[in-house]
N, C-alpha and C positions, 0 to 999 in steps of 0.2 A: 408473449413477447418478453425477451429478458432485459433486462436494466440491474445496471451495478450504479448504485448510488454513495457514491465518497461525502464525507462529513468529517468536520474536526480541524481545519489548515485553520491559522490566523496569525498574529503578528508574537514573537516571541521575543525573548531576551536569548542572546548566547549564555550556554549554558540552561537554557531552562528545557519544558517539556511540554509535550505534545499529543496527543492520541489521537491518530486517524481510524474512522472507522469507513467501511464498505459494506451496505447491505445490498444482497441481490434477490430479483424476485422474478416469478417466471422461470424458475428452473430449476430442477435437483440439484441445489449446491452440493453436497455434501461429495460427489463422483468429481468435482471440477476442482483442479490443484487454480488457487487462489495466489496473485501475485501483487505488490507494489510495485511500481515503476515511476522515475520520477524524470521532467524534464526543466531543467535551468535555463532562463533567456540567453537566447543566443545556442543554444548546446541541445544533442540531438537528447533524446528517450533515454535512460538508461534503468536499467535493473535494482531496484535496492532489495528486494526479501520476497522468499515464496514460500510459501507451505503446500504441500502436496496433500492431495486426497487420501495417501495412502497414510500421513500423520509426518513427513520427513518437512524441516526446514532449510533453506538455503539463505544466505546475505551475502551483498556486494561487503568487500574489505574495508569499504569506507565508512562503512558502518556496523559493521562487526562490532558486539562487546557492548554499544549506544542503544540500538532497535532490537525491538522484541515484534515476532509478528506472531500474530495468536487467529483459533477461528473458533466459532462456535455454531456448528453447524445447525443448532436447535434454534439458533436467530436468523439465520443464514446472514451471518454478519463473518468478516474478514479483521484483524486490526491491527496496527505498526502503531506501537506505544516508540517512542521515541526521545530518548534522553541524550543529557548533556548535546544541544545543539550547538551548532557550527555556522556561520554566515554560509559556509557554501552546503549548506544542505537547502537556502532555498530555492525551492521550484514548485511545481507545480504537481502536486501527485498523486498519480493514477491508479486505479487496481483494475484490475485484468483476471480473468477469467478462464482457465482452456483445459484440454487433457488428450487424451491419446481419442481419435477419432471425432471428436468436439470441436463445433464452430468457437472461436476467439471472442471475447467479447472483452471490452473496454470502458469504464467509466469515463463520463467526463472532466475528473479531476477536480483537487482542492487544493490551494494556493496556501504553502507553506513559508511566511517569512521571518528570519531570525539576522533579529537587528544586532549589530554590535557594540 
């Protein structure tokens, strides 16, 4: 059975820092492109940073330059080091699991907030 377990949200200052982590177990991480996703009350799912299986990174523009997402496949752990925060980066956020022929699989999320 796979489980992607997120760790790391809690109460921040603007401007300060953050590292969420995501371990998963029950599965060969290492073939599975590994994603953050965050969602804000009131506001649908969105995209912030993926790392692909194959070693390639992506980030939403909104956090370009701020988030680093790193993986270490020998922990099967995922991570979104996170700096210089913003009041609108809080939400709630997810990591996600998938790849070419691969069921989707979805944490249940860690509650990131940054006070101003």
């Amino acid at each position: 059975q796979v489980q992607l377990v997120e760790s790391g949200g809690g109460l921040v200052q603007a401007g300060g820092t953050l590292r969420l982590s995501c371990t998963g177990s029950g599965m060969r991480f290492s073939i599975y492109t590994m994603g953050w996703y965050r969602q804000a009350p009131g506001k649908q799912r969105e995209f912030v940073a993926v790392y692909t299986s194959g070693g390639n990174t992506n980030y939403a523009d909104s956090v370009k330059g701020r988030f680093t997402i790193s993986r270490d496949n020998a922990k099967n752990t995922v991570y979104l080091e996170m700096n210089s925060l913003k009041p609108e980066d809080t939400a709630v956020y997810y990591c996600k699991a998938n790849g070419f022929g691969l069921k989707d699989y979805w944490g249940k999320g860690t509650l990131v907030t940054v006070s101003s």
